[in-house]
Each structure stands twice: as C-alpha cells, then as structure tokens.
C-alpha positions, 0 to 999 in steps of 0.5 A: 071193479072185480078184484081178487082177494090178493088185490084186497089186500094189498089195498090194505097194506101201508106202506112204510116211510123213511124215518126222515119223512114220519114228520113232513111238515118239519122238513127244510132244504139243505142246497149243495152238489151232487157227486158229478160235475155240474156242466151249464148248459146254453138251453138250459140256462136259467135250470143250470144256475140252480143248485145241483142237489137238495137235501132235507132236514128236520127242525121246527113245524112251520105252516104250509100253504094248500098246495094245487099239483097236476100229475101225469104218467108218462111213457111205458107202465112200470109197477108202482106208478099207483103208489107215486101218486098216493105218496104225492097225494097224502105227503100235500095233505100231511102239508096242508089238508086244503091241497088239491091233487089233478091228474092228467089223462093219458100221459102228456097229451093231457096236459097239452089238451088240457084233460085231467081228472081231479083225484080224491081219497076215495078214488085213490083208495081203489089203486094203492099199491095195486100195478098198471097205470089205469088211474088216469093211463099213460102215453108217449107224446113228447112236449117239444112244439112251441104250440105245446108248450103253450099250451101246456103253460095255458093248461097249468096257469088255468089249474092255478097250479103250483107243480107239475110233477112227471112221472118218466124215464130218460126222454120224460125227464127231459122233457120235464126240464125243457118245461121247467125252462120254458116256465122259468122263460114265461114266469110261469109259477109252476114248478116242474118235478120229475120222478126216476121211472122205468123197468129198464134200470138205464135211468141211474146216477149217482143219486139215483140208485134205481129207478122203480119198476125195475125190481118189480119187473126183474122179480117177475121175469125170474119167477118165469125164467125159474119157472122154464129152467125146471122144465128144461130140467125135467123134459131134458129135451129143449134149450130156451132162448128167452128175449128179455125187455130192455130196450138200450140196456141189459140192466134186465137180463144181467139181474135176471142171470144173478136171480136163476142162474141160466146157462148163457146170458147176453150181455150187449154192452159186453159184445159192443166191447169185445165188438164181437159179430154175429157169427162170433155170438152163434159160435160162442153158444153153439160151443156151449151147446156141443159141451153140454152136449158130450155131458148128456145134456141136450138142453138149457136156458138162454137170455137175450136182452132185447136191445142186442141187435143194437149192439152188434156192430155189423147189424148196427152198420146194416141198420144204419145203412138201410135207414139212410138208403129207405129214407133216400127212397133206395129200393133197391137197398140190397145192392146199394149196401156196403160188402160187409153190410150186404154179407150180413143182410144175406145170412138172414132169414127172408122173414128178418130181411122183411123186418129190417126193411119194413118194420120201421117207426114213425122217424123211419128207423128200424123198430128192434124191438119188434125184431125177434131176435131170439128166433134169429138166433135159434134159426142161425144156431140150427144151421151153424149146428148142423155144419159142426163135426163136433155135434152128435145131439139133438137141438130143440129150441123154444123162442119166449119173449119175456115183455109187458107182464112185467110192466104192470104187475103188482109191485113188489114191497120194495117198489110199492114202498120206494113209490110211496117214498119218491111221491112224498119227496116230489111234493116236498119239491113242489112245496120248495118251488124246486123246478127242474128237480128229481126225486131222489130216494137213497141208501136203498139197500138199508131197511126203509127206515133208513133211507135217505131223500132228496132233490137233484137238478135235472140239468146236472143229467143231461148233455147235448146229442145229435138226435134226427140231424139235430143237437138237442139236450137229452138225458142219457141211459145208462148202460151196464157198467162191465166194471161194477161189482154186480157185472164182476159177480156174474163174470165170475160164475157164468161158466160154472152156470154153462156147464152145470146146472147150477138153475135157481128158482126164485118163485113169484113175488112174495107179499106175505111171510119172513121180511127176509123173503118180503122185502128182498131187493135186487142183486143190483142194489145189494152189490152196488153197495157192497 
C-alpha cells in the first residue's frame, strides 16, 4: 500500500481514552433506566425484559475469560469505522491477551455466507485512524429471511463466538436487535452488540449524543462550502446551490450553515412544518435573491439537504401517487394523478419528470436521492426570475452535490477518538453478555478524558411502523428538533446570513496545532449541552 506522509502519521497517533476506560479490566455494570420510557415490545420480547441501560464503574481487577468477537461494517462508510475496530481490538486483549478478533467481509452478507478474515495486530496496524471501510469493506444486505438468520446463527456458533458486534445506522441497528432475539429464541451464546453510525446525525438519543462520522462529514463539507463562498466572494458572478448528503434529515446541512454561515440554508423539517410548497420555496429564494440584488450583490451560496424532495408536501403526494400507480402497472401515469399532483408533475422539467418515473429502487420507489434537486431548483428559480418586475440582475447559478467525499475521509480527532471509545464499550458488552445493547459514549462536549460510557437496550429505540404493507420493529431517524438550542441559533442569525456577507471558512480538518483548532467539535454537540 502508497500512503502519503499525512497517512503515516496519523498510523501514529494514539488516540486518547475517557478516564473511566485507562483500567478496563476493573470496570463493572451498574444496570438502571435510560432517560425514555421503556415500551415492551411483543417481537421483541426476551430483549424488552433486559434492563434498559448500563453504566460502568471501577472496583477491584478480577480475570477475564479470552474473548472470540466477529465484527462487521454495515451500510454507508462513515469516517472512524477503522478506529471502532482498533478500540474493540485492543479493549479484549487489555481483557485477556488470548482474545480473537474476525471480521466479516462486506457487510452482513459475510455473516450470512460465512466470510470473514481474522484481524491481527499486524493488519490492524496499517488502518488506525486512517477513513474508509476497506479493512474488511461494508454492505447494505439486511438479515430479515428465516433462511438468514440460520445462517447467521450457523456462521457465529462455528466461529464459537461470544459477540458480534455491528457497526450500523438506524436499519442496522435493528437489525442487530432482530439477531439478538432470534440468538436469545435459539439459545444461541452470542451476544449482539450494535454501534451508533452514520454521517447523517439522524441516529441520536438521549444516550446517544451522535453518531460517528458526522463531525467528520460536516467538517469536510464546510471546508468545501468555505471554500465555494470565497469564490462567490471573489468572482461575484454566481449563486451556488450546493445539495448536502442526508438522506431523511437535515442534521448536515443545519451544522454546515452554523460552520460557514451561507446565504440561505433549506431546512426540511421546517418546510414540512410550515408545509410550504414548491412554489413557496422558489419564491422565497427568489426574494433573496432580487434583495441582494438592488445591493449590487448578483451572487451567494445556498444549501440544500438531500432529503428535501421528501419533505414538500405536494412532491411528497406526487411520489406516493406515482409509486402506487407504476406498481399497478399504470402507464399512462400522467392523467391518473390527482389535480393537485398533476399541476406539480407539470412545473417540472421532462428530465425530473423521467427521474420521478423511472429511477426507482429495488422495492419500486423513487430514489431522491438521485434526484438532483439543486439543478431543479435552479432551473425553477431561473423562470420564476424571469417573470419578476423586481429583477434587474444577472442569474448565474452552478449545481454542486457535496456527497461521498465525505464518507471516507480521514477522521477528524474528534471521531478518530470517539471510535476508539465506542469499540472499547461494545467489548466491554461483549464481555458483559449484553446482547441487544448499544454502545454508548457520553459528555462529548467535555474534553475526552471526561467522557462518560455506557450500554443502552436497543429495544428502548425502537417502535413498530408500517414498512412495504407490513408493520415491523424499526428504529426511527431522528429529525432536526426546530426547538433545539442549535436550530434557535441558526433562526436567529440566518437573515443577517441573507443579506450580507457574513461567510465563514473553517478550512480543512486540522490534525496538528493548538487543541482549540485539533480537537474542535461540532455546533451540534456544543449547543446541545449549552
């Protein structure tokens, strides 16, 4: 392997260790509630009988038996993955240096098809705190057929193993308490141990402050957004629509704004509030755009989370109504939408008309997240522009899709740290036999050496919902709260953003230098525990 010189020595860094973790094998559970109510549920019913948390604390060192744990990657690469998997690494062997570590082979599939390579010092020694998921790769398959889940529990009884520990978002995490009942039904002695990812920020709690790969994620999205608003700056000649990552949440683009300050900023759970149209949207940018204008000022930035489409309620409508009438076999579709769903279909482009129709997923729904919204709203704005007495200027618009470059990026300090953290806690759950918990790393606006750990009950997560005609246990995302104290930050300043230049550049990730620069964290976490 070719690695740069800043990939050498980040291979170096050490990571640093809550206080309560620097004596691992003294550790012992404290079992009692967690901050929500705690709903049995009738699928999940030996995992809803559990205590809802753990807490650790120090006593006296006692022995630890060798621990033999199977670790997978499940769905979209987020930075720190690699640093989850050193902290689970390192945390059994501090436990008993006789531990074994196997880690499954592109995401759950590997479970299933039984593919997995063991993972050594020596291997390991090659990915600390470097991004990506390419120690053993990752994978969407979900474990939901009773033929999976046989041979999942075949694939974890020939390891021998004691846990199994996934590495997830929402769905993944589900599906890790799904596994850790069907064990429990089978006497099966593994125990199934989730960790809290995902660079969307929609997997949070009470318990859970953040999930990891968000403030990485965010950090690098803002050094480009800082990046694009000095050119606006410069050339005075463009307004950018920059679409953000985030598929059901606008956790993203809310901290971004908060980082570099742009001139408008989307939020989707505030137009699904305000229930605000289409037309509404365009027009509201389009007044930004003719004020900024009579102020000499024919450019600016604009961030769009990629989930929006979702949240307006009359796309919302048109996509349900085209998702049932394809899957009827309507062809037709056009004259067998309602009024209001028709007008709505009509006001777009044939090209986003096609991508409504055709693009769909696997289950037969629309993938909007192939739908590039940024360049519908500049192609609506244009013509809404155009029609406007007000306007005297000159729109110029570029479409950017801020996306994967953030996924596997190097983790900042804060994730290659928090990481370290989360895979020394599932461990300690593995050796606790605390199957159908989550790893938990709390008080993370404190410095690292007073954050706090601990274990939550999946099934306290999750609630039932109807998915594909079907009710089914899920674990819900967890949308921007518009009463938060990091929302209230952004409402109070988001005007003055609008018609000044007000644009901040927080550069690229910093590895080196004062702590105040290195290990910065997030608007999210610092306003959350204001």
């Amino acid at each position: 392997m070719t690695q740069s010189l800043l990939e050498k020595l980040r291979l170096e860094y050490q990571p640093r260790l809550p206080k309560v973790l620097e004596n691992i094998e003294t550790l012992r559970p404290i079992f009692g509630k967690c901050k929500e109510c705690v709903v049995p549920l009738e699928a999940l019913s030996n995992l809803s009988k559990k205590d809802p948390f753990i807490s650790f604390t120090n006593q006296e060192p006692k022995e630890h038996r060798p621990l033999r744990i199977g670790v997978v990657l499940s769905g979209g690469q987020a930075a720190g993955g690699h640093n989850v998997i050193a902290g689970l690494y390192d945390a059994q062997k501090k436990l008993n240096p006789d531990s074994e570590l196997f880690g499954f082979l592109n995401g759950p599939k590997g479970i299933t098809d039984n593919k997995y390579r063991e993972i050594t010092q020596e291997l390991l020694a090659a990915y600390r705190n470097l991004g990506g998921f390419d120690l053993i790769g990752s994978g969407r398959t979900k474990i939901e057929t009773p033929e999976q889940f046989k041979a999942a529990e075949a694939t974890v009884r020939a390891l021998r193993l004691d846990g199994l520990v996934i590495i997830g978002g929402d769905d993944s995490n589900t599906n890790a308490a799904l596994l850790a009942e069907y064990f429990l039904v089978q006497n099966c002695p593994t125990a199934v141990v989730g960790v809290p990812k995902t660079i969307d920020g929609d997997l949070t709690n009470s318990d859970i402050e953040i999930s990891f790969g968000f403030d990485s994620a965010v950090k690098t999205y803002s050094e480009i957004i800082g990046n694009i608003a000095r050119d606006a700056l410069s050339a005075k000649k463009y307004y950018y629509f920059i679409k953000l990552m985030g598929r059901s949440a606008s956790h993203i683009a809310l901290e971004c704004a908060m980082q570099t300050q742009p001139n408008m900023t989307l939020i989707g759970e505030e137009i699904a509030l305000k229930k605000d149209t289409l037309t509404q949207i365009v027009e509201g940018i389009s007044d930004m755009i003719c004020t900024r204008s009579k102020n000499g000022k024919d450019y600016g930035v604009i961030l769009i989370p990629e989930g929006i489409i979702e949240f307006i309620p009359e796309i919302n409508q048109l996509i349900q109504e085209l998702n049932d009438l394809l899957a009827q076999g309507v062809k037709d579709v056009k004259n067998k939408l309602t009024q209001a769903s028709e007008h709505c279909f009509s006001m777009l482009s044939p090209e986003f008309q096609s991508q409504l129709l055709f693009d769909r997923d696997p289950h037969g729904n629309v993938q909007v997240s192939k739908i590039e919204t940024e360049r519908l709203l500049i192609d609506l704005v244009k013509k809404a522009l155009a029609n406007r007495n007000d306007y005297k200027g000159k729109f110029s618009a570029q479409p950017i899709f801020c996306g994967y470059e953030g996924r596997s990026c190097l983790p900042s300090n804060f994730d290659a740290q928090y990481c370290y953290a989360l895979g020394h806690v599932a461990a300690l759950l593995v050796d606790l036999q605390a199957t159908g918990f989550i790893s938990c790393v709390q008080n993370l606006a404190a410095p690292v050496e007073e954050w706090q750990i601990g274990g939550r009950n999946l099934v306290t997560m999750i609630s039932m919902e109807k998915r594909q005609g079907k009710i089914k246990p899920v674990i819900q995302k967890s949308l921007v709260n518009l009463k938060s104290k990091q929302f209230f930050a952004f409402q109070k300043d988001r005007q003055k953003w609008a018609e000044q230049d007000l644009y901040r550049y927080p550069g690229p990730i910093q590895f080196f230098g004062p702590p105040e620069l290195t290990e910065a964290i997030t608007f999210t976490i610092q306003l959350a525990s204001s």
